[in-house]
C-alpha positions as CSV (number, residue, x, y, z in Angstrom):
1,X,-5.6,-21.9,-10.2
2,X,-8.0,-18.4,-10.0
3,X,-9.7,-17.8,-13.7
4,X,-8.7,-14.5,-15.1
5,X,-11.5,-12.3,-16.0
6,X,-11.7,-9.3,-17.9
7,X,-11.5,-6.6,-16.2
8,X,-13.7,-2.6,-17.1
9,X,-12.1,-1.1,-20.1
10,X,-10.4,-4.4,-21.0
11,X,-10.8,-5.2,-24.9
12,X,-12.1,-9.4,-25.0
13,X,-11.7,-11.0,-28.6
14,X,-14.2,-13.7,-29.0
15,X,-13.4,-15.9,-32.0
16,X,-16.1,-18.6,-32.4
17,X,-14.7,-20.5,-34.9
18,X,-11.7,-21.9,-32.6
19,X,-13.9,-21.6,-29.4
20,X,-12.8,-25.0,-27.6
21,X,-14.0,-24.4,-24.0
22,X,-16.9,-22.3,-22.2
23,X,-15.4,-20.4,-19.7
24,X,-16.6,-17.2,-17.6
25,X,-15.3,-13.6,-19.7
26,X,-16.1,-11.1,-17.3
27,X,-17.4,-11.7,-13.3
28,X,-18.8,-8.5,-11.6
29,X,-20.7,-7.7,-8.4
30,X,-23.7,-7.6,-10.7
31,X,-23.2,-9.5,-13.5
32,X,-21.5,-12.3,-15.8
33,X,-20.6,-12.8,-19.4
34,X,-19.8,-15.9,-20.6
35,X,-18.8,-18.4,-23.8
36,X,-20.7,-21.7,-23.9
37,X,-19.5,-24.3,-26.3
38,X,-21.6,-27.1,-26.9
39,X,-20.8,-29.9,-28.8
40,X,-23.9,-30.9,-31.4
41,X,-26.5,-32.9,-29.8
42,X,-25.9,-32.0,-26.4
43,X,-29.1,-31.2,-23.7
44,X,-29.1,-28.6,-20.7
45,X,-32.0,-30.0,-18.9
46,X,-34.4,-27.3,-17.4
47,X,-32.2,-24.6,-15.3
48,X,-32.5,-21.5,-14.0
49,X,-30.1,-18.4,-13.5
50,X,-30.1,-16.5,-10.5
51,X,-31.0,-13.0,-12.5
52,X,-32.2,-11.7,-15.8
53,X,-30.0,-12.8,-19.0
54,X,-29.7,-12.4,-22.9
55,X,-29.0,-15.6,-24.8
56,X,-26.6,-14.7,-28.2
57,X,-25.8,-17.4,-30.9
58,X,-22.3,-16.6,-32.2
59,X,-21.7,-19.8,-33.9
60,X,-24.0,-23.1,-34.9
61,X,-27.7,-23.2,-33.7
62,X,-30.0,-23.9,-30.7
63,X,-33.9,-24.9,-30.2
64,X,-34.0,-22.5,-26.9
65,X,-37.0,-24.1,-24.4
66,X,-39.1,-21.3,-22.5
67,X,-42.2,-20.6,-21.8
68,X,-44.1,-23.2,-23.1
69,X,-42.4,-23.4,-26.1
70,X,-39.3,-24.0,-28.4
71,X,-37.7,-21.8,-30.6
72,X,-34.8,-22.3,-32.8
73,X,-32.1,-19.5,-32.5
74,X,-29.0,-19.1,-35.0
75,X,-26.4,-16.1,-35.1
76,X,-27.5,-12.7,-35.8
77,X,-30.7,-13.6,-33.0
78,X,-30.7,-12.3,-29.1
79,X,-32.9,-14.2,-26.6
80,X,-33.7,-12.5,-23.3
81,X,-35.0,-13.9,-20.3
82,X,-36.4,-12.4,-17.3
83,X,-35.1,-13.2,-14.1
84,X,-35.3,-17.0,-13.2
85,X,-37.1,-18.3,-15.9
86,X,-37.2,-21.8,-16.4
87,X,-35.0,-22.7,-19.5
88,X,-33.7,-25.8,-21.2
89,X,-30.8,-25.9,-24.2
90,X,-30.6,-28.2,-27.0
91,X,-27.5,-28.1,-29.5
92,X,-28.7,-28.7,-33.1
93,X,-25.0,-28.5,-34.2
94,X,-21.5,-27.3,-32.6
95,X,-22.6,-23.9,-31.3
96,X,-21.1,-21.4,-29.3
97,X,-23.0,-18.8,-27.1
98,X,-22.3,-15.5,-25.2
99,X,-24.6,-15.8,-22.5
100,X,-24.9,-12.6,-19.9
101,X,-26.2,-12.7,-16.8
102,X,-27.9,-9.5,-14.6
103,X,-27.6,-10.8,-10.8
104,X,-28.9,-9.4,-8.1
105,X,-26.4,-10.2,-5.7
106,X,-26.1,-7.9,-3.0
């Protein structure tokens, strides 16, 4: 079954408190929004992402691994990351994230 995205113009409600799945919001030529839900305890080994992105807590709390050190980010804080930056995730709690990414597909 195709995932629905949003499409320009269309209103998305994001309600962190009943968040039970990540899934992808909106998927462009250029770039892609979505919810991450992590349970508490739960490790994203280094990655990458194929463009720039911004890192938002909307629920719970993360220490955020990049460049060379670790920083503990909670709602109300926006990470950004250039493109391709090595990253790595810890959960410190049930958290949910919007996470958007700037590709550079062509």
């Amino acid at each position: 079954m195709a995932l629905v995205h949003a499409k320009s113009g269309e209103l998305i409600i994001l309600d962190p408190h009943s968040a039970q799945r990540s899934e992808t919001l909106i998927r462009d030529d250029h770039m892609e929004v979505a919810q991450m839900v992590l349970e508490a305890g739960q490790y994203l080994k280094e990655h990458s992402a194929a463009g720039a992105m911004m890192i938002q807590v909307l629920k719970g709390a993360i220490d955020f691994e990049a460049h060379g050190t670790t920083q503990r980010i909670e709602p109300g804080h926006l990470m950004y990351l250039r493109d391709s930056e090595p990253h790595a995730v810890l959960a410190l709690e049930n958290t949910v994230l919007l996470l958007s990414i700037f590709l550079h597909r062509r």
